[in-house]
C-alpha positions as CSV (number, residue, x, y, z in Angstrom):
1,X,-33.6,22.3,41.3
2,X,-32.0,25.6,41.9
3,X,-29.5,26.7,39.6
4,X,-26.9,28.3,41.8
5,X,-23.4,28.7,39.5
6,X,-23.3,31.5,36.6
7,X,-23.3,30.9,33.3
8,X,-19.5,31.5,33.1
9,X,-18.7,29.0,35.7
10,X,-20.8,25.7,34.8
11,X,-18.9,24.1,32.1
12,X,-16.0,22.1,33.0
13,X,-14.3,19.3,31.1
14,X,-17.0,18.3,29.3
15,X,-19.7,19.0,31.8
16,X,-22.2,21.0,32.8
17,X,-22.8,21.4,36.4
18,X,-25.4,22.9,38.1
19,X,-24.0,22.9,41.6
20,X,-25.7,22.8,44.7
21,X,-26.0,25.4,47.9
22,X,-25.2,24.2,51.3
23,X,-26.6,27.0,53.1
24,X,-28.6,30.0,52.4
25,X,-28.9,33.2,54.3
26,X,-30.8,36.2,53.6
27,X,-32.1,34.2,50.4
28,X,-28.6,33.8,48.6
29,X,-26.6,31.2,48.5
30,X,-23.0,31.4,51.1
31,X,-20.1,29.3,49.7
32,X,-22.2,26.9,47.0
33,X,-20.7,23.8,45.7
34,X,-19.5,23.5,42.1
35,X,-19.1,20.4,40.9
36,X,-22.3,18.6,42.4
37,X,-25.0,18.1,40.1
38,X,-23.1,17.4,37.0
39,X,-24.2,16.2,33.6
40,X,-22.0,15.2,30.1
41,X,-22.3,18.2,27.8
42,X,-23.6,17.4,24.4
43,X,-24.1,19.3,20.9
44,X,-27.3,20.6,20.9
45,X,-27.8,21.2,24.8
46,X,-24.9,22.0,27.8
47,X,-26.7,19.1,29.6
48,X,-30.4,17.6,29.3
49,X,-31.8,20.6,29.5
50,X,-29.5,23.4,29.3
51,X,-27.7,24.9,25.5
52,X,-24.1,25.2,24.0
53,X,-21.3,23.1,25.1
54,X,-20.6,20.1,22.6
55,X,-17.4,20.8,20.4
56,X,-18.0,18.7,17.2
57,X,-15.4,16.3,15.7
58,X,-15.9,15.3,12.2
59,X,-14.7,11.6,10.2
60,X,-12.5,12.1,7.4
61,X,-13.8,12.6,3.7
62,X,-15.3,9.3,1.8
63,X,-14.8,9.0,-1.9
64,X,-17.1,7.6,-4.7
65,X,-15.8,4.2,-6.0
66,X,-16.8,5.2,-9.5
67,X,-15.3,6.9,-12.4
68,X,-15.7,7.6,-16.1
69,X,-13.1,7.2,-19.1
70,X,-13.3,9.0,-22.3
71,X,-12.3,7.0,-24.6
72,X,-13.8,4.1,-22.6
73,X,-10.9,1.8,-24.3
74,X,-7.9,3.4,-24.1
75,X,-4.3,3.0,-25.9
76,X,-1.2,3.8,-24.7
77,X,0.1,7.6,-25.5
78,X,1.3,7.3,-29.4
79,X,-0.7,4.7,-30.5
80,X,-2.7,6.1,-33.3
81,X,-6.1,6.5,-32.6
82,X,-8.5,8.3,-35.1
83,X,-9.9,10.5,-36.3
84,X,-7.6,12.9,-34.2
85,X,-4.3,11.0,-34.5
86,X,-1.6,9.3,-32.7
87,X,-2.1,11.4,-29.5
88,X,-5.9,10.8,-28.0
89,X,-4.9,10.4,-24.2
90,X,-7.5,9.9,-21.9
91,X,-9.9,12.0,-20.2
92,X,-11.3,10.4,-16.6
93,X,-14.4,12.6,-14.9
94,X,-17.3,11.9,-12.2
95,X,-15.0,11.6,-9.4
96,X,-17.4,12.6,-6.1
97,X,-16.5,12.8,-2.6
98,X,-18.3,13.6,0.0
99,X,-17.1,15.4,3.6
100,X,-17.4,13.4,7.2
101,X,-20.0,14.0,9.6
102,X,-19.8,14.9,12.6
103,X,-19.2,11.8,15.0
104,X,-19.2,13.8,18.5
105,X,-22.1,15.6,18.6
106,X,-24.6,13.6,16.5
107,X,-25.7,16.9,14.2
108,X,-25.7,16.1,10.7
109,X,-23.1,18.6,9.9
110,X,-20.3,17.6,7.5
111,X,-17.2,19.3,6.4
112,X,-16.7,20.8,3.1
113,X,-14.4,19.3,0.7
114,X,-11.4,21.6,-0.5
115,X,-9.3,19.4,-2.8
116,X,-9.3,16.5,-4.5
117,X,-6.9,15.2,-6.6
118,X,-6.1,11.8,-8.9
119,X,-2.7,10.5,-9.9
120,X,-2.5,7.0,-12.3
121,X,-0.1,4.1,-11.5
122,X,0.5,0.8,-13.4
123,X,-0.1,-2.0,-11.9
124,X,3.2,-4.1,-10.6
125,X,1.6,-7.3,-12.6
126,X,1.2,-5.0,-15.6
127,X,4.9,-3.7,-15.5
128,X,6.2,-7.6,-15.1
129,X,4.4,-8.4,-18.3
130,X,5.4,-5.9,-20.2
131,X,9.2,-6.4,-19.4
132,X,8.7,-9.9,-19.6
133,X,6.0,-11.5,-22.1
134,X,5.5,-8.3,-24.3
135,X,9.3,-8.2,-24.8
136,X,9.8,-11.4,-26.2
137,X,7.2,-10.5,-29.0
138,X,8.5,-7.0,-29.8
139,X,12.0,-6.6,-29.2
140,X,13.2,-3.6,-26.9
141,X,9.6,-3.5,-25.4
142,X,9.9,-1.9,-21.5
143,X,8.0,0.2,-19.3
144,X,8.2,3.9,-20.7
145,X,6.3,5.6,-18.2
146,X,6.9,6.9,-14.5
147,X,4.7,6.3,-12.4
148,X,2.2,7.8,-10.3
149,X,1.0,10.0,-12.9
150,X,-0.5,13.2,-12.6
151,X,-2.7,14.8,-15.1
152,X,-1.7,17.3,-17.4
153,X,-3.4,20.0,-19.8
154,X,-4.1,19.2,-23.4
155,X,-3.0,21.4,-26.0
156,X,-5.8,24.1,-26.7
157,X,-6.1,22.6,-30.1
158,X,-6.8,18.8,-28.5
159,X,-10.6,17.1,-28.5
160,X,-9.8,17.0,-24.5
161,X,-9.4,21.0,-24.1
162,X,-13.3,21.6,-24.5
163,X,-13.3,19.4,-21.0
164,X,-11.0,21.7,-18.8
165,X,-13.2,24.9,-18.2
166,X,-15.2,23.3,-15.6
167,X,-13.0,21.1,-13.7
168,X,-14.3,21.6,-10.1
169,X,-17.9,21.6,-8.7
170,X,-19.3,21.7,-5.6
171,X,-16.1,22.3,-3.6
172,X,-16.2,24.5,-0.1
173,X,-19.3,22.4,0.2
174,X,-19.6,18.8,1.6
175,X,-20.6,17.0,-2.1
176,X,-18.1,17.8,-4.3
177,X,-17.0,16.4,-8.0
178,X,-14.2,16.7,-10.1
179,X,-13.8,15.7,-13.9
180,X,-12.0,16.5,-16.7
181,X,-8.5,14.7,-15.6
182,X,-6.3,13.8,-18.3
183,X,-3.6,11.4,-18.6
184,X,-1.2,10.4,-21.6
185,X,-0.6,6.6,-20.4
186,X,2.6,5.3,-22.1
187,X,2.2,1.8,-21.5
188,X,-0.5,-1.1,-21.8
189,X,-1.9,-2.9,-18.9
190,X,-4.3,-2.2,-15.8
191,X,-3.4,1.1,-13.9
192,X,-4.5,1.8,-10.6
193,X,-6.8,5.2,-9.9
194,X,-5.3,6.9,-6.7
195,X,-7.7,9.4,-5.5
196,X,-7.0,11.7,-2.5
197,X,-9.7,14.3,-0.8
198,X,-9.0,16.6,1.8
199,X,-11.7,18.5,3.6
200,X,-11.9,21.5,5.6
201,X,-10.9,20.3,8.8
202,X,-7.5,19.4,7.1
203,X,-7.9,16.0,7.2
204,X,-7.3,14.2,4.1
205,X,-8.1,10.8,2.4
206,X,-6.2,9.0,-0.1
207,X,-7.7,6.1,-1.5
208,X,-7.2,3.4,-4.5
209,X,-10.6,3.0,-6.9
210,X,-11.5,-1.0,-7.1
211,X,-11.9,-0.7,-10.9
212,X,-8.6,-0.2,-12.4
213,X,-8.3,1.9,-15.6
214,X,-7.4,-0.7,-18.6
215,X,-5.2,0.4,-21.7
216,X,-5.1,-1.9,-24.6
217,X,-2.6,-2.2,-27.6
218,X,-3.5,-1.4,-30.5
219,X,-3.0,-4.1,-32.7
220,X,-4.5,-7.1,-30.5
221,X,-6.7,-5.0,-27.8
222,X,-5.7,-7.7,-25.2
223,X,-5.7,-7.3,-22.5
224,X,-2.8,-8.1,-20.1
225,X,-2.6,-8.5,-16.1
């Protein structure tokens, strides 16, 4: 088939047409027709057999569904906790997310990942027993803490400190981690791990882990809905 349209002229809504001449005189085409002998544009090739065209569209982020927690059993912020005292905190790391791939044009690509970030939240059932059940045993006992939580930075002289230097790695590429969060939870109970990534395409992801993070009193380590 003759190609009769110019490069600048062939790709049309998604298309790519190579047109078709009605007439020809003195060997070039008179008046040719544009949009005959059209085919869908894709990523790797204007049509079946021709380059360029496809504009890729990318999913949204994913993020890992597991974490880790330093201590691994927790106690509310206050409790003391030795050797260091009665301000231990927690530390949570290994949080990995990974950017979409591209859906349109079926190239492997995937966006990079440009921030992630994790906020903490007690649990509703947690916060009923507290004001509730935990009351009746120790008087005056209520929910101290506001919640969603954000982390915070530990006091240079903390055990947690050592942990902030490398926060961050991998991002502005599509497999990205972040560690070294840490939290001073106030109350006992479950708390819920709210994670939310955002990728380079500006679209963003906020997700809720299916493990929650569990903080234990002290005195009984029980743990309570």
């Amino acid at each position: 088939m003759t190609e009769v349209l110019g490069s600048p002229d062939r790709l049309k809504k998604g298309y790519w047409y190579v047109g078709s001449c009605p007439s020809i005189s003195g060997g070039l085409c008179e008046k040719p027709f544009e949009n005959t002998n059209g085919s869908r544009a894709t990523c790797c090739g204007g049509s079946d057999d021709s380059s360029g065209g496809c504009v890729p569209t990318f999913a949204p982020p994913s993020v890992g569904e597991t974490f880790t927690s330093d201590p691994p059993n927790p106690l509310p912020w206050g409790q003391e906790q030795p050797p260091y005292g009665s301000a231990l905190g927690v530390t949570l790391s290994r949080f990995l997310a990974t950017g979409g791939v591209d859906v349109s044009c079926n190239s492997g690509a995937r966006q990079p990942i440009t921030s992630m970030t994790v906020k903490i939240s007690l649990q509703p059932a947690s916060a009923a027993w507290i004001e509730n059940e935990l009351s009746k045993r120790y008087y005056g006992a209520h929910v101290y803490g506001s919640y969603p939580q954000f982390s915070e930075q530990p006091a240079i002289d903390h055990p947690s400190s050592a942990c902030q230097g490398v926060q961050q790695i991998g991002f502005g590429t599509p497999q990205a981690e972040l560690d070294c969060q840490w939290f001073k939870p106030l109350d006992p109970g479950r708390y819920d791990i709210i994670v939310k990534v955002c990728q380079g395409d500006a679209q963003c992801r906020e997700v809720t882990l299916p493990t929650p993070l569990t903080v234990s009193l002290l005195d009984t380590t029980l743990v309570q809905p």
